[in-house]
Residue frames relative to the residue before (quaternion, step in Angstrom):
aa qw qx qy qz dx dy dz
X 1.0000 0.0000 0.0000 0.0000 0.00 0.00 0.00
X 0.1333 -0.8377 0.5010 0.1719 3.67 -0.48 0.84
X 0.7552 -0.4487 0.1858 0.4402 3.57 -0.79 0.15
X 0.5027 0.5038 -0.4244 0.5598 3.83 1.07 -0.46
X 0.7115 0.4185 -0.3823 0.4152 3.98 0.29 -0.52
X 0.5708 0.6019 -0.3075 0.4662 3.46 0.80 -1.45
X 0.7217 0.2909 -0.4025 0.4822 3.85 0.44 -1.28
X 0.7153 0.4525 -0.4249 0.3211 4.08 0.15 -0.65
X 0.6285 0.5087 -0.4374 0.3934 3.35 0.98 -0.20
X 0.6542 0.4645 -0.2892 0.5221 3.66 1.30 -0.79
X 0.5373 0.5004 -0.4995 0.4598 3.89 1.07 0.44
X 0.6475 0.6166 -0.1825 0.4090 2.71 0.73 -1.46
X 0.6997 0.2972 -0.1482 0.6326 4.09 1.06 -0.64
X 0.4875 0.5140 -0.4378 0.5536 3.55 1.04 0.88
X 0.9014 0.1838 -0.1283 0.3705 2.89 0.62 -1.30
X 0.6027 0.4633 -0.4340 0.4834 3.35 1.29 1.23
X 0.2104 0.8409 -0.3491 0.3560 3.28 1.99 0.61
X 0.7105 0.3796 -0.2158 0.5519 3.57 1.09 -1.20
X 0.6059 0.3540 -0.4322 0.5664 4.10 0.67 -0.29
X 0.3495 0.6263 -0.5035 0.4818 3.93 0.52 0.19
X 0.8961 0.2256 -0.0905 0.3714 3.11 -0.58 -1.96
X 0.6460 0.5813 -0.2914 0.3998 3.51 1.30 -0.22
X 0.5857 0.2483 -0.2722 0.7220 3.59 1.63 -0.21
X 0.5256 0.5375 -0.4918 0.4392 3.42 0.34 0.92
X 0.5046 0.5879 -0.2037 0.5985 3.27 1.81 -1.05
X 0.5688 0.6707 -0.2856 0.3810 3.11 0.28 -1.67
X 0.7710 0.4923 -0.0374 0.4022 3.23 0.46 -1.72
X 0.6803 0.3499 -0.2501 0.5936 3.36 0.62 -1.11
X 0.6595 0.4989 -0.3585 0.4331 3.91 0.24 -0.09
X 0.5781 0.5227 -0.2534 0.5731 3.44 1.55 -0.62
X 0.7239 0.3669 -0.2968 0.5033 3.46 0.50 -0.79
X 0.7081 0.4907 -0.3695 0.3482 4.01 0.76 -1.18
X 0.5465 0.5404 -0.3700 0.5219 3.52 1.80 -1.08
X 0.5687 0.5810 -0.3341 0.4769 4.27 0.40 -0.62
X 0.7065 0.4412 -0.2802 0.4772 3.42 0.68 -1.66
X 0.7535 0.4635 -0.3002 0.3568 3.83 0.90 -1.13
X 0.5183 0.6664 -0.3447 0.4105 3.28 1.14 -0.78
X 0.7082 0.4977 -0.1721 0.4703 3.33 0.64 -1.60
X 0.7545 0.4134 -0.3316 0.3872 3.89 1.39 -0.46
X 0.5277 0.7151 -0.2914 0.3539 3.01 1.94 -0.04
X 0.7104 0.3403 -0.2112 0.5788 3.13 1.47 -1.05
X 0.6591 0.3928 -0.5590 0.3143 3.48 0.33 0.54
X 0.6269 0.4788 -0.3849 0.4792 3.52 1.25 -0.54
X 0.5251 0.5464 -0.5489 0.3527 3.87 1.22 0.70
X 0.5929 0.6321 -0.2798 0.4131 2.81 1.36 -1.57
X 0.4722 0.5994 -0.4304 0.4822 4.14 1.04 -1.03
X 0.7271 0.5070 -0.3301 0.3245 3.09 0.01 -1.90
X 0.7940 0.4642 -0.2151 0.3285 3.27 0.39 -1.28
X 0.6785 0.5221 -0.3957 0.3325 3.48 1.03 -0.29
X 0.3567 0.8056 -0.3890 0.2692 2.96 1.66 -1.18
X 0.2969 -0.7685 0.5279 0.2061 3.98 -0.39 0.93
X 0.7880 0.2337 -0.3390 0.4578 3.65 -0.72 1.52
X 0.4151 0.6428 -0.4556 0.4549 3.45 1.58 0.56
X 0.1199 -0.6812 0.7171 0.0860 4.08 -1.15 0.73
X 0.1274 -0.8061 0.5599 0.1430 3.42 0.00 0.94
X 0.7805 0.3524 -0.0049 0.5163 2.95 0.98 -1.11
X 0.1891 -0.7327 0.6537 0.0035 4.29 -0.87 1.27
X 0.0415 -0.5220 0.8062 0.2755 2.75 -2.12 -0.73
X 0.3076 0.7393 -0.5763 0.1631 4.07 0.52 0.26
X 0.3728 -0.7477 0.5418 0.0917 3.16 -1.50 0.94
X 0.2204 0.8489 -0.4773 0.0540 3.78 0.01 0.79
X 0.6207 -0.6379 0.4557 -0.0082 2.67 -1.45 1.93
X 0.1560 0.7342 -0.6607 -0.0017 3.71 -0.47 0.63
X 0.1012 -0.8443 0.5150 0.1080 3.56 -0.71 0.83
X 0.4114 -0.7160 0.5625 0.0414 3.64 -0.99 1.49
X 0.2509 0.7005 -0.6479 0.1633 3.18 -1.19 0.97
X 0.6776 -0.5351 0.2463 0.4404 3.49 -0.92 0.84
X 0.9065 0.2512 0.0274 0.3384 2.94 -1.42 0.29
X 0.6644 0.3652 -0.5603 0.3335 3.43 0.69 1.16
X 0.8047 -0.4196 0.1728 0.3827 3.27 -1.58 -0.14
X 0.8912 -0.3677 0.1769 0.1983 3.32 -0.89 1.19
X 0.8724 0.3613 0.1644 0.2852 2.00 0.26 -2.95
X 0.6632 0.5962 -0.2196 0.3956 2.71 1.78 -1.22
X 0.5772 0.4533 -0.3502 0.5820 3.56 1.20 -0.44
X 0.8289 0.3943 -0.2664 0.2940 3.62 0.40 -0.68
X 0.4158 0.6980 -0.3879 0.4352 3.79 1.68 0.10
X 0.6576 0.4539 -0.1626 0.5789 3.47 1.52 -1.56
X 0.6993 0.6288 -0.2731 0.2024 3.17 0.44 -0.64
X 0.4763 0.6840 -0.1803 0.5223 2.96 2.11 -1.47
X 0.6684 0.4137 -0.2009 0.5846 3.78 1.05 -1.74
X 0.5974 0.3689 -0.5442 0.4591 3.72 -0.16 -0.33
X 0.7480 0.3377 -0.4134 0.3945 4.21 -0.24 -1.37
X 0.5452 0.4845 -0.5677 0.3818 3.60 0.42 0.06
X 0.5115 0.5860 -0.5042 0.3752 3.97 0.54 0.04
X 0.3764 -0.6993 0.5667 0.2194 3.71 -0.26 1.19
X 0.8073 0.2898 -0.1856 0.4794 3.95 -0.58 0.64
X 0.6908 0.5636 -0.3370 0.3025 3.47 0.61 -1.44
X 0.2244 -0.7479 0.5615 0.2738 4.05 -0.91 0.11
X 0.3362 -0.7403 0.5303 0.2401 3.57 -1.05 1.07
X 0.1534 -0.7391 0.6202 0.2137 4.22 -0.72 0.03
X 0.0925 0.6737 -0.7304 -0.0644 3.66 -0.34 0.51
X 0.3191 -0.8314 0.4100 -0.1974 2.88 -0.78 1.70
X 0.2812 -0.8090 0.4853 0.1758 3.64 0.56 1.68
X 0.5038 -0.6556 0.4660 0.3150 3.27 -1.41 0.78
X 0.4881 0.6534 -0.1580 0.5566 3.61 1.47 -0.43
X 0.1564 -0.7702 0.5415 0.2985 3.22 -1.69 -0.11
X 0.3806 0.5590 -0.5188 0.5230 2.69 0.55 1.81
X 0.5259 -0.6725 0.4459 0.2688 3.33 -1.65 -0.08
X 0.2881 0.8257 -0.4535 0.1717 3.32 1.51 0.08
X 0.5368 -0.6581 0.3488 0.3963 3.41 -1.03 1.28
X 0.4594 -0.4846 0.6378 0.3838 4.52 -1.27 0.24
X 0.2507 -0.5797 0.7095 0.3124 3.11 -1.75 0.54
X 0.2111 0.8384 -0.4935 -0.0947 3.74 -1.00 0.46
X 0.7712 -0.3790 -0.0938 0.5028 3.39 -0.27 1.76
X 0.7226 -0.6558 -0.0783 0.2042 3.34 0.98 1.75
X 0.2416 0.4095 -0.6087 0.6352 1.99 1.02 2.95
X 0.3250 -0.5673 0.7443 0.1365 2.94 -2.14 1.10
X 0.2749 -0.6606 0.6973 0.0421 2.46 -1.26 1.71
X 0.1770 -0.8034 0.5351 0.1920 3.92 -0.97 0.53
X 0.6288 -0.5523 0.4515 0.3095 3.55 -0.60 1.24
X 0.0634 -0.7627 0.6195 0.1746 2.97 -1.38 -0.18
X 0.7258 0.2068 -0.1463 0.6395 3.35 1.93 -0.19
X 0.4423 -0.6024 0.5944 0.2970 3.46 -1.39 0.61
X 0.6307 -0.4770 0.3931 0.4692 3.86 -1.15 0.52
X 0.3227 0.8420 -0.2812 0.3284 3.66 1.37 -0.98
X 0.8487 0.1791 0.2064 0.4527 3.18 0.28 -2.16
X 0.6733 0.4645 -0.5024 0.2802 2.94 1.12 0.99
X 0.6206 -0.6196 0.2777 0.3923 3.57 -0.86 1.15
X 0.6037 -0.5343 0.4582 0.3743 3.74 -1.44 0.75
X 0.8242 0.3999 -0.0411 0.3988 3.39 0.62 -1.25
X 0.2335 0.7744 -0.5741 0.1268 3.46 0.17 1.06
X 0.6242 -0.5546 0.4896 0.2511 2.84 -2.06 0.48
X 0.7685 0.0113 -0.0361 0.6387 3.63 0.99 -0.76
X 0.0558 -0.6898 0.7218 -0.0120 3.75 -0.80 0.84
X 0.0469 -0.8435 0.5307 -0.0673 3.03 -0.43 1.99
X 0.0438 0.8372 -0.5198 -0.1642 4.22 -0.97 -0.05
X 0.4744 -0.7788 0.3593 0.1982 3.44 -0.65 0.75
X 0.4812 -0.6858 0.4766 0.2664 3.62 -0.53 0.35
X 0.1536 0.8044 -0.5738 -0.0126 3.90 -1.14 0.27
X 0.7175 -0.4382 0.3120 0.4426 3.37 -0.77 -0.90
X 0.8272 0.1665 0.1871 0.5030 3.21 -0.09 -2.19
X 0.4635 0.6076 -0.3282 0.5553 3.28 1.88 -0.79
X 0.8043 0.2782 -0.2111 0.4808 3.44 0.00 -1.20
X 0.4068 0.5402 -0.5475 0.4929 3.89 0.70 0.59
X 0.6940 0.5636 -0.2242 0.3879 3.33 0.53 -1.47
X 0.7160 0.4951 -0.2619 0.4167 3.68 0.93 -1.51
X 0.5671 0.5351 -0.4032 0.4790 3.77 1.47 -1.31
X 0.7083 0.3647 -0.4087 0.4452 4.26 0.54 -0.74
X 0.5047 0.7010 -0.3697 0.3422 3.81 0.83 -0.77
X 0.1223 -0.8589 0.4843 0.1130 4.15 0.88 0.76
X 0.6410 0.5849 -0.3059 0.3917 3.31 0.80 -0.68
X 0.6063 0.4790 -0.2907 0.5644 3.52 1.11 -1.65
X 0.6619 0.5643 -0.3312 0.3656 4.01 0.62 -1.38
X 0.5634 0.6482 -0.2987 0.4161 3.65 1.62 -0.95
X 0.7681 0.2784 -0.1000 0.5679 3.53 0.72 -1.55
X 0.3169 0.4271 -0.6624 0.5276 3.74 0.69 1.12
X 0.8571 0.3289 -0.2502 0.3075 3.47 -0.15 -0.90
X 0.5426 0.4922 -0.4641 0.4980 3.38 0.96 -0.37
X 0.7147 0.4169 -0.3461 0.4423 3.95 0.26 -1.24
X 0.5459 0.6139 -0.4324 0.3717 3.84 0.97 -0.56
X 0.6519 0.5999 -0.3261 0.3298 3.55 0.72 -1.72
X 0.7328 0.0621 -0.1707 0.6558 4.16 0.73 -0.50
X 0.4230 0.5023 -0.6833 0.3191 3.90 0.01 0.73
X 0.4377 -0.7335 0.4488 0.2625 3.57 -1.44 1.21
X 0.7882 0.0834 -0.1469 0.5918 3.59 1.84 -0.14
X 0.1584 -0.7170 0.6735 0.0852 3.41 -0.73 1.39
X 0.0925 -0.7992 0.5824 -0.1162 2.84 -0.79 1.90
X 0.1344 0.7854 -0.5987 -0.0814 4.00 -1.25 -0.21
X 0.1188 -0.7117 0.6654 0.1914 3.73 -1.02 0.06
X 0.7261 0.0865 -0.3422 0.5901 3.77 -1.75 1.01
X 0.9274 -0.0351 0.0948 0.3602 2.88 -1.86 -1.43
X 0.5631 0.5653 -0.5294 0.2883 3.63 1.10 -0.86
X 0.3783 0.5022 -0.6915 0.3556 4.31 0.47 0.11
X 0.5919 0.6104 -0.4574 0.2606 3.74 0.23 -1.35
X 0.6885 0.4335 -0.3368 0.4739 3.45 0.66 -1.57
X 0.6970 0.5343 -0.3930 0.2725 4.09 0.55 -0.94
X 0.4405 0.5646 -0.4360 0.5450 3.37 1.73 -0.80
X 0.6218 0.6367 -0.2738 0.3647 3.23 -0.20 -1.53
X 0.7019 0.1831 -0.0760 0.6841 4.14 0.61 -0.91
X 0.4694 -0.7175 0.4596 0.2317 4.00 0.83 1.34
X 0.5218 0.6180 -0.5408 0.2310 3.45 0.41 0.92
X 0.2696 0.7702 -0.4161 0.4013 3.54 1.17 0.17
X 0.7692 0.5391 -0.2693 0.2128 2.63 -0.17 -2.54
X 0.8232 0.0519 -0.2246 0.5189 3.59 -1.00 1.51
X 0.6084 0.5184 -0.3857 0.4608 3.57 0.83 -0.05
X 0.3766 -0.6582 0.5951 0.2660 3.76 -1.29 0.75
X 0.1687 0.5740 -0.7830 0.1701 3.49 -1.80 1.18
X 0.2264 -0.6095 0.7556 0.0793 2.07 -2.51 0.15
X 0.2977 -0.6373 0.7105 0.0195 3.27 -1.74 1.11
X 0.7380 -0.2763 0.4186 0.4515 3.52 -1.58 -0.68
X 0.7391 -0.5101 0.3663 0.2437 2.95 -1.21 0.84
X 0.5728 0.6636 -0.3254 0.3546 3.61 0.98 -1.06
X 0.7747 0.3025 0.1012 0.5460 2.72 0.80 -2.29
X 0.1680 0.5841 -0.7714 0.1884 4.15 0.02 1.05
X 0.6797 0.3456 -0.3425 0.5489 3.77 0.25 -1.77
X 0.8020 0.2441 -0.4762 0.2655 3.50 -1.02 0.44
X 0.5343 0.5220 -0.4005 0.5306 3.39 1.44 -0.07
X 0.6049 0.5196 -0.4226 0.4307 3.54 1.02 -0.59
X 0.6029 0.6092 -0.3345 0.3917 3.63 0.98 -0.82
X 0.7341 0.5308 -0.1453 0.3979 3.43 1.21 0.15
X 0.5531 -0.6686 0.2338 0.4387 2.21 1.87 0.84
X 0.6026 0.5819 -0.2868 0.4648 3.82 0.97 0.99
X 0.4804 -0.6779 0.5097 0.2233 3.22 -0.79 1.42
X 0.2543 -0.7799 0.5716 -0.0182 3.58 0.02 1.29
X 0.1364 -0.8091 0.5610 -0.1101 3.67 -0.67 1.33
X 0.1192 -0.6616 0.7170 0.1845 3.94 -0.59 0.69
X 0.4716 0.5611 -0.5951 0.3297 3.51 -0.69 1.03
X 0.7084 -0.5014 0.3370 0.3651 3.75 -1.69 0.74
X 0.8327 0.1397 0.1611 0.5110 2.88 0.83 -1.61
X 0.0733 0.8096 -0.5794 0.0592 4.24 -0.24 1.00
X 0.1239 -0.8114 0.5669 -0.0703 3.09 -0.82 1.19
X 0.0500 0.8134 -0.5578 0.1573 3.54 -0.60 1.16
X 0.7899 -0.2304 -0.0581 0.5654 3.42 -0.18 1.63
X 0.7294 -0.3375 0.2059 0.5583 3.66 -0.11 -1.60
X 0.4320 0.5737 -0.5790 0.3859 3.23 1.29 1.53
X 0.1345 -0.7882 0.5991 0.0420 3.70 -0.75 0.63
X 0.1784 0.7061 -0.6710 0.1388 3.95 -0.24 0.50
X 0.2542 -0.6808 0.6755 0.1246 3.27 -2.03 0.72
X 0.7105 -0.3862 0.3744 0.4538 3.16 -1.56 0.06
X 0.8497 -0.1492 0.3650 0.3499 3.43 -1.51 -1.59
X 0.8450 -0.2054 0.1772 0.4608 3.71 -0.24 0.82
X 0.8312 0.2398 -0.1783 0.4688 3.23 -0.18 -1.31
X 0.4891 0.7273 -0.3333 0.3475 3.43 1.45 -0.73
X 0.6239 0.6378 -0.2822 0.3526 3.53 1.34 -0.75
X 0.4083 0.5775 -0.4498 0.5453 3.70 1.62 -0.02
X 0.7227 0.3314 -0.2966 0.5291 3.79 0.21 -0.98
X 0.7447 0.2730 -0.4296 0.4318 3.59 0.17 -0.01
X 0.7101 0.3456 -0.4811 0.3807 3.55 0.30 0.51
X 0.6530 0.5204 -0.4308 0.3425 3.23 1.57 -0.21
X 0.3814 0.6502 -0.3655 0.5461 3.49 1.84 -0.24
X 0.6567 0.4718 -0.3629 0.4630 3.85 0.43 -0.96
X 0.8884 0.3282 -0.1252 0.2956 3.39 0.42 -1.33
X 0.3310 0.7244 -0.3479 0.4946 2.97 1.76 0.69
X 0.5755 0.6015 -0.1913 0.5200 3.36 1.28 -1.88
X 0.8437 0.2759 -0.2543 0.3839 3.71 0.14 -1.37
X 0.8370 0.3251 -0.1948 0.3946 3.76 1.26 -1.06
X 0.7766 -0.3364 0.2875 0.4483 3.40 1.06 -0.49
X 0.5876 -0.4766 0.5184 0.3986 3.89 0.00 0.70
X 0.7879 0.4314 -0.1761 0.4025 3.90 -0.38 -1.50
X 0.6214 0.5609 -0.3044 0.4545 3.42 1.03 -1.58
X 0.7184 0.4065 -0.2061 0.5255 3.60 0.90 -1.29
X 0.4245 0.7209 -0.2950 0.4616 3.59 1.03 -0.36
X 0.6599 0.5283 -0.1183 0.5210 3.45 0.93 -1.83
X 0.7365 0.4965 -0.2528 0.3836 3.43 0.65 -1.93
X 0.7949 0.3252 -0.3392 0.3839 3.64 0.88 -1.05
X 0.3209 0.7090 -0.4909 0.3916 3.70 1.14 0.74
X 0.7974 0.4584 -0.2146 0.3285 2.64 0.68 -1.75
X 0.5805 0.6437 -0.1903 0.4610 3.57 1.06 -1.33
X 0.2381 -0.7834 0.4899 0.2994 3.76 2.00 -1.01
X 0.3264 0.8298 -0.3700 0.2607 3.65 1.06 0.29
X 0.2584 0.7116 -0.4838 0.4392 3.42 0.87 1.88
X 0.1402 -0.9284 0.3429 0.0279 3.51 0.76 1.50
X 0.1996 0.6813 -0.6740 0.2041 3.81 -0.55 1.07
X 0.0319 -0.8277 0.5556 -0.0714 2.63 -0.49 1.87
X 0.7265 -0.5619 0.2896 0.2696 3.84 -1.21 1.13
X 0.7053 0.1506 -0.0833 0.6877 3.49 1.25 0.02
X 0.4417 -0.7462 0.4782 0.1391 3.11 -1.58 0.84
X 0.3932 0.7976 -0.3039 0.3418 3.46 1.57 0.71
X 0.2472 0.8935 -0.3220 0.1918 3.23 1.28 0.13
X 0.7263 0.0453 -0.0025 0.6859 3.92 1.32 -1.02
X 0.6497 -0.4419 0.3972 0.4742 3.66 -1.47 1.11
X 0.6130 0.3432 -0.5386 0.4651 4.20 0.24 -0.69
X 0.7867 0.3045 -0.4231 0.3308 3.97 -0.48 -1.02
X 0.4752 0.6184 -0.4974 0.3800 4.08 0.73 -0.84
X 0.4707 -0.5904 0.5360 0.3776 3.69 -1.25 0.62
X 0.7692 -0.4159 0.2974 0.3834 3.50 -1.49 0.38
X 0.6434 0.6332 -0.1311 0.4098 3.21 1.42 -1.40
X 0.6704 0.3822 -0.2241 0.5952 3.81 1.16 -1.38
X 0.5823 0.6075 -0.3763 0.3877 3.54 0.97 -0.55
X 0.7490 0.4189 -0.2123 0.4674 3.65 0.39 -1.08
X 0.7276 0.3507 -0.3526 0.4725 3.59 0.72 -0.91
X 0.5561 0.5965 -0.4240 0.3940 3.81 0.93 -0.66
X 0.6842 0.4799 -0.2406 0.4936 3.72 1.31 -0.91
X 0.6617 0.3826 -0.4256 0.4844 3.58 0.82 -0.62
X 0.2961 0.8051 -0.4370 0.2703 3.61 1.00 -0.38
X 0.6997 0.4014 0.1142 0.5799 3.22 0.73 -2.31
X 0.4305 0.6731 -0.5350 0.2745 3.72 1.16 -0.08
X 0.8896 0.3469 -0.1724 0.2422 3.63 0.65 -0.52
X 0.3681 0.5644 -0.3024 0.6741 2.79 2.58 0.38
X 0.5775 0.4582 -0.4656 0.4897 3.89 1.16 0.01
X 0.6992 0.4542 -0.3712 0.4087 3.87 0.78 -0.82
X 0.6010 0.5681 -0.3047 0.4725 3.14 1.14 -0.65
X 0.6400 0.3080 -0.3503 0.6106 3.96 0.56 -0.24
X 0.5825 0.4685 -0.5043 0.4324 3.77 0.14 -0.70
X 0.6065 0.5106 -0.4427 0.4188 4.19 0.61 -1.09
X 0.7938 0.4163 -0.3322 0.2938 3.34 0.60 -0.43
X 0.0219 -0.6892 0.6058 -0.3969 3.37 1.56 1.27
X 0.9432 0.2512 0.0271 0.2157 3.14 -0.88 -1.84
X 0.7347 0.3990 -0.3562 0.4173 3.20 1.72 0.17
């Protein structure tokens, strides 16, 4: 081979160097996507054997909408409930209609008219807010179809203020919960063993604390229906290992100072729910 051959043969293997390394790629993406696939379904197939896991439901859970509450509180639980492989959520318009909720500024969009939701549920759930949930405790009608959907729901559940609305539809009364912090003494006025705690469970009443509380109560819920582990899995996934940036978190850790004004805040959303004692 003389040097004019030697150089075309070393172009010539340059310049098929890149379609090489690209069906080399090709390849290795074929085989890692194969390898992953193949770890997916065995670490389902694990999952599933694992003895107390329910991969699989048919539960029916109620979420009920009404202006004006908090967001979060419907949407912490909400995240944990659609992880339930089978189960069907109802976010449930206060209306018969589908018109989007305002809730502390997001529209939330139904997905069910009061109409279409089933008699029998598995979790009949309500959310907690401010002025919104003032509004829902006078609102007789909305206070009516708590109690009708309560009477066959297997859990009558709420997180913050939405306890207010259960007191409010006399299902409390003798029964331990918890709400926000603001509002224990006026939930207690209702004839309810009022609890400071995240998460308060009393037969097949289930209520959390404040907002953020609503992760532990659905991860508490979804323990109950699938399996300790299943719920175990869910708060991995979600990454749900709280360290929060300030220590201010309950009226004991909050400084005297954020404490008192954060309560007088709510000073007139507290007379306003207490009125609804007597009405």
């Amino acid at each position: 081979m003389d040097r004019r051959q030697f150089t075309q043969l070393m172009i010539a293997a340059v310049s098929l160097a890149p379609f090489t390394s690209v069906a080399q790629a090709v390849a290795s993406f074929e085989q890692r996507k194969s390898l992953a696939e193949a770890a997916s379904i065995k670490a389902h197939k694990d999952f599933m054997a694992v003895d107390g896991i329910k991969m699989m439901g048919n539960e029916k859970i109620a979420m009920l909408l009404y202006p004006g509450f908090y967001a979060a509180d419907l949407v912490n639980p909400q995240f944990i409930f659609s992880t339930m492989m089978g189960a069907t959520l109802y976010l449930v318009s206060p209306t018969e209609d589908l018109t989007p909720v305002e809730a502390s500024g997001l529209s939330i969009v139904p997905t069910h008219k009061q109409s279409e939701c089933p008699a029998d549920l598995d979790i009949l759930f309500i959310p907690g807010g401010a002025l919104g949930t003032l509004k829902a405790m006078q609102n007789e009608k909305f206070i009516a179809f708590i109690k009708t959907k309560a009477a066959n729901a297997k859990y009558i559940t709420s997180v913050c203020t939405g306890s207010l609305l259960l007191a409010k539809a006399g299902l409390l009364k003798g029964k331990k919960a918890t709400s926000h912090w603001s509002t224990l003494d006026v939930l207690a006025k209702f004839g309810t063993t009022a609890i400071k705690k995240r998460v308060v469970w009393d037969g097949n009443i289930v209520t959390g604390g404040g907002v953020t509380a609503g992760i532990d109560f659905g991860l508490e819920i979804l323990a109950a229906l699938r399996g300790k582990q299943y719920a175990e899995a869910i708060q991995l996934q979600a990454e749900y290992d709280p360290a929060p940036p300030f220590n201010s978190g309950s009226p004991e850790k909050a400084t005297p100072f954020i404490r008192d004004v954060v309560r007088d805040m709510f000073a007139p959303l507290i007379v306003g729910m207490e009125h609804e004692l007597d009405s």
